[in-house]
ChimeraX commands (.cxc) that place a marker at each C-alpha (Angstrom):
marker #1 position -23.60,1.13,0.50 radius 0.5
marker #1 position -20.85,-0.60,-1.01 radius 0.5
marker #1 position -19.41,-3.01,1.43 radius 0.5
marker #1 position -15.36,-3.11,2.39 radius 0.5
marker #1 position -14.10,-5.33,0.77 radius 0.5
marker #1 position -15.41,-4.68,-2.33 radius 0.5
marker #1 position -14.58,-0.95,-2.10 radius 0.5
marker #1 position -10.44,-2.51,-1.21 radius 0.5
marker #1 position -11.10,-4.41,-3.92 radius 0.5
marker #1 position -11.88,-1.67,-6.34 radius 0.5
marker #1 position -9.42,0.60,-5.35 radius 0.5
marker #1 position -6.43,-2.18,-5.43 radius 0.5
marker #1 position -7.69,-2.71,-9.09 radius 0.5
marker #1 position -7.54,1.24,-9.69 radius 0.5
marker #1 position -3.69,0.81,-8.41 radius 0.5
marker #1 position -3.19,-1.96,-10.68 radius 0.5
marker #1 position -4.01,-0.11,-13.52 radius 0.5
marker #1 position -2.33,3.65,-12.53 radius 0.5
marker #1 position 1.48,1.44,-12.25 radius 0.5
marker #1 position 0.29,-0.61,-15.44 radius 0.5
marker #1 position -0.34,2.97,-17.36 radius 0.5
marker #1 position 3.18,4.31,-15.63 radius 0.5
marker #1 position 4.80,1.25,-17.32 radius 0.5
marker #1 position 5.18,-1.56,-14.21 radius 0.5
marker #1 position 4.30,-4.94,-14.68 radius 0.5
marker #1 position 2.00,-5.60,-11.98 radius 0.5
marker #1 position 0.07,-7.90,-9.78 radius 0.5
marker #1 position -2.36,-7.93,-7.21 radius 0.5
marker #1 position -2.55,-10.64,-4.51 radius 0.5
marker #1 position -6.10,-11.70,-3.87 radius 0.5
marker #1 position -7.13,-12.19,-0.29 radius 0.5
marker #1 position -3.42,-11.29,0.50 radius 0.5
marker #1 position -4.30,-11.52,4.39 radius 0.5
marker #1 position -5.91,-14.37,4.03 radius 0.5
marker #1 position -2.67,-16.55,4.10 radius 0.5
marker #1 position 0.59,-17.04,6.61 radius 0.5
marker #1 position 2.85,-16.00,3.58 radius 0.5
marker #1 position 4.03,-12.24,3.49 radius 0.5
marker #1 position 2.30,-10.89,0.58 radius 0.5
marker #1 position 1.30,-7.34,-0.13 radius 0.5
marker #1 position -1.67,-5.96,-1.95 radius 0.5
marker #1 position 0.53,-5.33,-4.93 radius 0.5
marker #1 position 3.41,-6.18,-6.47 radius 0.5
marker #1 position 4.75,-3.47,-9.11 radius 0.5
marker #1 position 8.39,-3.79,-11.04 radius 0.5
marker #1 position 9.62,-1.83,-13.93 radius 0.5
marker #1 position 13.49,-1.79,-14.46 radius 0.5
marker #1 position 14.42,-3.28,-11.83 radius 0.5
marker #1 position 13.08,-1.68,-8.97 radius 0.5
marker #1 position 10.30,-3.46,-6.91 radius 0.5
marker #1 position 7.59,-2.15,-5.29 radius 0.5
marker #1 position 5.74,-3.93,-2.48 radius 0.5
marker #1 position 2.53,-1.96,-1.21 radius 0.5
marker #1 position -0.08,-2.75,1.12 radius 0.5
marker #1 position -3.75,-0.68,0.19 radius 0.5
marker #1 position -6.16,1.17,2.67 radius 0.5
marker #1 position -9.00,2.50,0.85 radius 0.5
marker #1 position -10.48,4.60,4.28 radius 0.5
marker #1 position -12.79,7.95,5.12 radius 0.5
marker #1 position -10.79,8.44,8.30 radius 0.5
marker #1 position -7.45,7.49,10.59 radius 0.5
marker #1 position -7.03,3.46,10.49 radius 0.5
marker #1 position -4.33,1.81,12.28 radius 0.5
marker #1 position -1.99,-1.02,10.43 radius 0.5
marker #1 position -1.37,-4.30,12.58 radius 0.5
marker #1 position 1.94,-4.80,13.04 radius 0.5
marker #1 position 1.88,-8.26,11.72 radius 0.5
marker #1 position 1.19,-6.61,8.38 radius 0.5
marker #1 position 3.87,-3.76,8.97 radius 0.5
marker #1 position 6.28,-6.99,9.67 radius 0.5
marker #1 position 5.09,-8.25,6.13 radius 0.5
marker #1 position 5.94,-5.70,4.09 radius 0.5
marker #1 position 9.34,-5.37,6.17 radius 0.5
marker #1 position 9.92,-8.68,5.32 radius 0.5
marker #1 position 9.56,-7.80,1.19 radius 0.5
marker #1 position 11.62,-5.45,2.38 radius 0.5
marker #1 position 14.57,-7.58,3.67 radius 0.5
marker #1 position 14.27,-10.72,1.40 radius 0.5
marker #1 position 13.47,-9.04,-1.77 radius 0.5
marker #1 position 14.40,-6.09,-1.88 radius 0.5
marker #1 position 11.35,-4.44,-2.28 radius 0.5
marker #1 position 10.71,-0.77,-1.93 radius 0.5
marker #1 position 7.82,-1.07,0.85 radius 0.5
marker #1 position 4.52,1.37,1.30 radius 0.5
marker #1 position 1.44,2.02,2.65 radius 0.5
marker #1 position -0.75,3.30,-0.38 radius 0.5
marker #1 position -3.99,5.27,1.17 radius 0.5
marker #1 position -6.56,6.38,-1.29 radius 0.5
marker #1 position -8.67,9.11,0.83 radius 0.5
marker #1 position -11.68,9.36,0.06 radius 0.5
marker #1 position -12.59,12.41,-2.45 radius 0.5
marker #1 position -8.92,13.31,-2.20 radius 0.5
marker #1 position -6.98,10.41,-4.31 radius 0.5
marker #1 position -4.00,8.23,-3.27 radius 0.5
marker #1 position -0.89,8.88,-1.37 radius 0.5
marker #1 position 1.85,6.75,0.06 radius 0.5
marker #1 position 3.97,6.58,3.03 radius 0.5
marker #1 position 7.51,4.63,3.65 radius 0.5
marker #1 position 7.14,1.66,5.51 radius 0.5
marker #1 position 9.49,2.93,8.20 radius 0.5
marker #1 position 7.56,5.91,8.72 radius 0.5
marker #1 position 4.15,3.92,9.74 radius 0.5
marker #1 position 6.51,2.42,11.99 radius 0.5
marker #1 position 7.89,5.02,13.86 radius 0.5
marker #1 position 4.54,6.19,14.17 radius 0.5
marker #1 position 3.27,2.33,15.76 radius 0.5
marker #1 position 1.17,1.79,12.58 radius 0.5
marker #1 position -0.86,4.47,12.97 radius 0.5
marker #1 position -1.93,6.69,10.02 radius 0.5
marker #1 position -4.19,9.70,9.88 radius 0.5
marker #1 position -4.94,12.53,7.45 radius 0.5
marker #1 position -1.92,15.24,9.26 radius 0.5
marker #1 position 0.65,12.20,9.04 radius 0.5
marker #1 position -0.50,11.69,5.71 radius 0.5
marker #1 position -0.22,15.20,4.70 radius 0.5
marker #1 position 3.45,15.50,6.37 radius 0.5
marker #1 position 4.84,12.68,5.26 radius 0.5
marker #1 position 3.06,11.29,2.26 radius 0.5
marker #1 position 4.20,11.09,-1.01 radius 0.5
marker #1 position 2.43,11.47,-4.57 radius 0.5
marker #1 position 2.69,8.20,-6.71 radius 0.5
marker #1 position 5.20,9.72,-8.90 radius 0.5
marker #1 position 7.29,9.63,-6.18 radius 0.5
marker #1 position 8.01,6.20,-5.12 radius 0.5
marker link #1:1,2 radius 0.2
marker link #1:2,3 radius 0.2
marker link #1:3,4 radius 0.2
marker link #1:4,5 radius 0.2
marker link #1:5,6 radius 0.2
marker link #1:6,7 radius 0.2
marker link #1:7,8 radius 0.2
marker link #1:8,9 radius 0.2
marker link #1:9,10 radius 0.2
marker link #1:10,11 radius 0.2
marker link #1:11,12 radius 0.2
marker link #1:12,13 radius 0.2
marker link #1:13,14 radius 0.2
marker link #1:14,15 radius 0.2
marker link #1:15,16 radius 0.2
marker link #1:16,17 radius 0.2
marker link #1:17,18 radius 0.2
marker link #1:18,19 radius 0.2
marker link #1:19,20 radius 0.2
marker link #1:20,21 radius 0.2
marker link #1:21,22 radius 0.2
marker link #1:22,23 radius 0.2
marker link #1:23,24 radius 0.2
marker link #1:24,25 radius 0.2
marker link #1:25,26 radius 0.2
marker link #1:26,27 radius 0.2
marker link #1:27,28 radius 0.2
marker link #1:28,29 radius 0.2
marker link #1:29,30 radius 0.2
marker link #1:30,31 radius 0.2
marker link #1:31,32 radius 0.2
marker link #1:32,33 radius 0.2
marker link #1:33,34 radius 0.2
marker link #1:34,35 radius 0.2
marker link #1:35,36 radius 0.2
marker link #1:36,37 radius 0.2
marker link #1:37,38 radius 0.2
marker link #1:38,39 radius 0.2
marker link #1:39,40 radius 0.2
marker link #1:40,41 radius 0.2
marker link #1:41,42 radius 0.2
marker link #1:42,43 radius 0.2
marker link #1:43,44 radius 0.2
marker link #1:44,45 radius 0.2
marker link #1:45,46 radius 0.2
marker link #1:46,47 radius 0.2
marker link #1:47,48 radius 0.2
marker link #1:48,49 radius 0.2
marker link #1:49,50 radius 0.2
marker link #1:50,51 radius 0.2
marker link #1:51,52 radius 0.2
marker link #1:52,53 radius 0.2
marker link #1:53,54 radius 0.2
marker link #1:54,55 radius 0.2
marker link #1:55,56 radius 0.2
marker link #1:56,57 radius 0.2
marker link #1:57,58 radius 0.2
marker link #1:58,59 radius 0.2
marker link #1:59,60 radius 0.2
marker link #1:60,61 radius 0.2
marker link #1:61,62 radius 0.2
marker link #1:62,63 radius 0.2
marker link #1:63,64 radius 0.2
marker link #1:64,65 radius 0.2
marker link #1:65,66 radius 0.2
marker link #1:66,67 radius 0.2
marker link #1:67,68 radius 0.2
marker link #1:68,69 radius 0.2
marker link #1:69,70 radius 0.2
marker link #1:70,71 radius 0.2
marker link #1:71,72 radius 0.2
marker link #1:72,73 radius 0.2
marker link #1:73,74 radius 0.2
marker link #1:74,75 radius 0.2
marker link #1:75,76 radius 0.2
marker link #1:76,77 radius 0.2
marker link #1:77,78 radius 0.2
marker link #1:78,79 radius 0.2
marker link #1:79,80 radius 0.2
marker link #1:80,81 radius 0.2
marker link #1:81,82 radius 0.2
marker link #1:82,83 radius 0.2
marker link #1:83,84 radius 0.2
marker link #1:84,85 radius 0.2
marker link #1:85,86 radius 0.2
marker link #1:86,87 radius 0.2
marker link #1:87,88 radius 0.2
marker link #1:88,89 radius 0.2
marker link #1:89,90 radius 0.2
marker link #1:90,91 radius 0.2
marker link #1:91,92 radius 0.2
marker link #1:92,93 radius 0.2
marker link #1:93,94 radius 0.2
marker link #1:94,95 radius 0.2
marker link #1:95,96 radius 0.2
marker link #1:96,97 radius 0.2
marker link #1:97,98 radius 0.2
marker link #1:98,99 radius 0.2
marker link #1:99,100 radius 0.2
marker link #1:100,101 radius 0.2
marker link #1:101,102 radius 0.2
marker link #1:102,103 radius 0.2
marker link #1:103,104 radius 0.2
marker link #1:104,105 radius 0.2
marker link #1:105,106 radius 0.2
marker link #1:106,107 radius 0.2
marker link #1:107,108 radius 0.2
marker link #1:108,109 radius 0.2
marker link #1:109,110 radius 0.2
marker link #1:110,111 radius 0.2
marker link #1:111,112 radius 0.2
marker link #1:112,113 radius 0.2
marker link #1:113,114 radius 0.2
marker link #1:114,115 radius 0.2
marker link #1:115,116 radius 0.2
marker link #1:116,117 radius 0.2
marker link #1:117,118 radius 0.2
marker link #1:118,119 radius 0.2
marker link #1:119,120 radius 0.2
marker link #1:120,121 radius 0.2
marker link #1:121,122 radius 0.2
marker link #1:122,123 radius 0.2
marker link #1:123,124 radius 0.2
view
């Protein structure tokens, strides 16, 4: 069984690669929780427009701290950063949800949400 962090790890690197392909320069933050500073999973630009999005890689419904949610709101307000949640479900792919959306919903995100109000990558 593949543990969590290296299946986050794996599917941050699969992101990577998708916005590379779709012509972004990106980067990945390692360990982004790991430190006080607000930083993201990824960082994507191209033209522009900046992308800020925090990864769940998850079977099932997960809930988002709200210290994270502040994070990204924080790219949001200083950078100018177009903030998501990017959710790969399993055997289903990725899909991403506005920022203010998970927080409306108090950082809570399952498959209906997702299905309502998630977006396809070619979308953001």
């Amino acid at each position: 069984m593949i543990n969590k962090y290296a299946k986050g790890y794996a599917a941050e690197r699969q992101m990577l690669h998708t916005l590379a392909g779709m012509g972004y320069m990106v980067m990945r933050a390692p360990h982004s929780g790991s430190t006080s500073l607000a930083s993201p999973d990824i960082i994507a630009a191209k033209h522009g427009k900046l992308l800020a999005i925090e990864c769940k890689s998850r079977k099932g419904a997960f809930s988002i701290p709200v210290e994270q949610l502040n994070e990204l709101k924080e790219w949001e307000e200083k950078a100018g950063a177009k903030p998501y949640i990017g959710w790969k479900i399993a055997r289903k792919g990725w899909t991403f949800l506005h920022l203010k959306d998970v927080y409306e919903n108090r950082g809570n995100v399952g498959k209906k949400f997702a299905e309502e109000k998630g977006i396809s990558i070619n979308d953001i």
